[in-house]
C-alpha positions, -999 to +999 in steps of 0.1 A: +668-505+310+659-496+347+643-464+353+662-439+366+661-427+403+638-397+409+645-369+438+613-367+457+598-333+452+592-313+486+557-305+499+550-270+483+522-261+507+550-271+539+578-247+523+552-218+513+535-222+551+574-217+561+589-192+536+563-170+533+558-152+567+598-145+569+595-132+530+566-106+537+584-096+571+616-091+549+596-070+522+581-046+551+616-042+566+629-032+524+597-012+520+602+007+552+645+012+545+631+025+511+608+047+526+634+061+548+661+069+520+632+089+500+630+108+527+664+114+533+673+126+498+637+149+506+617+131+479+587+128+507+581+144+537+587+121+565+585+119+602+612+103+624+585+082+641+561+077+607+575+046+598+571+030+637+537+029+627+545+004+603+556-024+628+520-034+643+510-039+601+541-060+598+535-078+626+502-083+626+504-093+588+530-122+596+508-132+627+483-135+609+502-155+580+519-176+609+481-186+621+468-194+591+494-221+583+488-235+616+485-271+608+516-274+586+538-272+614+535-301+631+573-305+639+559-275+669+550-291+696+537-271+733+544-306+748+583-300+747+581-268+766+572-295+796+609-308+796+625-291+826+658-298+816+658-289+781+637-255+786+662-246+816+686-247+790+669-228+768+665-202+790+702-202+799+710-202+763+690-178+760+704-151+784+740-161+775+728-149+734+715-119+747+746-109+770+767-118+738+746-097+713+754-063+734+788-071+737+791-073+699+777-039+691+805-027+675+799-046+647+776-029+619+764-045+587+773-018+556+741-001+557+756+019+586+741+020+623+704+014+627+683+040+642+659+019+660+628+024+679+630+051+702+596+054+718+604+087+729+598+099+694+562+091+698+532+110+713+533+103+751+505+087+769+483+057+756+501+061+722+539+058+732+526+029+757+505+009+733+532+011+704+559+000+728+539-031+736+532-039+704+571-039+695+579-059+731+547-080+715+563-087+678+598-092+691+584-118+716+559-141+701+558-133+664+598-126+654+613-161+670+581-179+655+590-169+622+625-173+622+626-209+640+603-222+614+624-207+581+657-212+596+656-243+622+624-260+603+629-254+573+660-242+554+683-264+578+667-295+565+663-285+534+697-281+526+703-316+535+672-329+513+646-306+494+619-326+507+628-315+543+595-330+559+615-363+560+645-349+580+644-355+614+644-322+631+681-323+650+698-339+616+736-320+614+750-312+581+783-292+580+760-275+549+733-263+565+749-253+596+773-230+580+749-220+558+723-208+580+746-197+602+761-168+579+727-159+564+710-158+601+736-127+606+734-113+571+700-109+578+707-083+610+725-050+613+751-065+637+763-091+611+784-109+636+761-108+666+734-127+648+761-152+630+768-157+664+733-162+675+725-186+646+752-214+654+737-207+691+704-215+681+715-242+656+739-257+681+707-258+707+680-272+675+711-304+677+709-305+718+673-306+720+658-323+688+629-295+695+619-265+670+596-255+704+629-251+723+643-229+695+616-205+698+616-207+735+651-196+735+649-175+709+618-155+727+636-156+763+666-137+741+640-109+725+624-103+756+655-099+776+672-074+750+638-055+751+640-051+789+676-043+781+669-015+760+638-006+777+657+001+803+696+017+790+679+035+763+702+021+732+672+018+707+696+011+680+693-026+692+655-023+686 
């Protein structure tokens, strides 16, 4: 009798060295949201800016996660970044995201409107200044980082096979694209800016063939809503 066919099991180090920075940044987000109903209901006393200090822990802690697993992520390549064309259109994508996202911010998830970071809560000075750039810092090169590598790296090809590694990065599955797509805006307060933003970024992940370009773009869009904000004051998109 011939033996019967056998799924290739995925490289558990590769996932983990993907997974695990977006799951501890979505534990300190839980963490912190629990923290803030306790003190709502008056369970703990709580400051409206205690929990920023949070953020450089979170980011730092994901950083530092990210850096470790280093040399898993060999579908990142700096080299890319040298296409003109294709990192033009990132760019452009980029700004077009951005411009979309606070046009859409009507749209709240159920958990009601976010408060945001408002550094005016903060102690003025060195304080308010180095706690700013620290959030500018996360949202910039630690934030897209993450998220490429879980959603573009790794959960698009693994929907199409468990052991992504052999996907080529730019492979389309209606699966994965819809997929990722929904849970990319499930995972932000505006629920239909980020759905929006995830077929964006997926749609660009087919274009280029490039994870690098997906972060590029994806940066270019959180530094642009930061100078946004920065400079209208609507820290609910922070």
């Amino acid at each position: 009798m011939p033996a019967s066919p056998t799924i290739a099991a995925p490289n558990n180090q590769a996932l983990y060295a993907r997974a695990l920075p977006f799951v501890l940044f979505m534990l300190f987000i839980g963490a912190g949201e629990a923290l803030e109903l306790l003190g709502r209901r008056g369970l703990i006393a709580l400051e409206p800016a205690t929990l920023y200090y949070l953020y450089p822990v979170k980011a730092g802690a994901v950083a530092a996660l990210l850096y470790a697993n280093r040399h898993y992520y060999r579908e990142f390549c700096w080299r890319d970044l040298g296409n003109p064309r294709q990192s033009a259109l990132s760019v452009l994508v980029a700004l077009i995201t951005c411009t979309i996202w606070v046009w859409t911010d009507w749209v709240f998830s159920v958990s009601g409107t976010p408060a945001g970071f408002n550094p005016g809560l903060l102690p003025g000075g060195a304080v308010r200044l180095l706690m700013t750039a620290v959030r500018v810092a996360g949202a910039v090169l630690v934030v897209p980082l993450m998220e490429e590598l879980f959603w573009r790296s790794f959960m698009l090809r693994y929907l199409i096979d468990p052991d992504f590694e052999k996907v080529p990065v730019g492979r389309f599955s209606w699966l994965s694209f819809a997929a990722t797509t929904l849970l990319f805006g499930l995972e932000h307060h505006f629920i239909i800016a980020g759905m929006i933003a995830g077929a964006i970024y997926n749609a660009l992940y087919y274009t280029t063939r490039s994870i690098s370009q997906c972060v590029l773009c994806h940066a270019v869009t959180n530094l642009a809503l930061a100078a946004y904000v920065l400079c209208t004051g609507r820290w609910y998109f922070w």
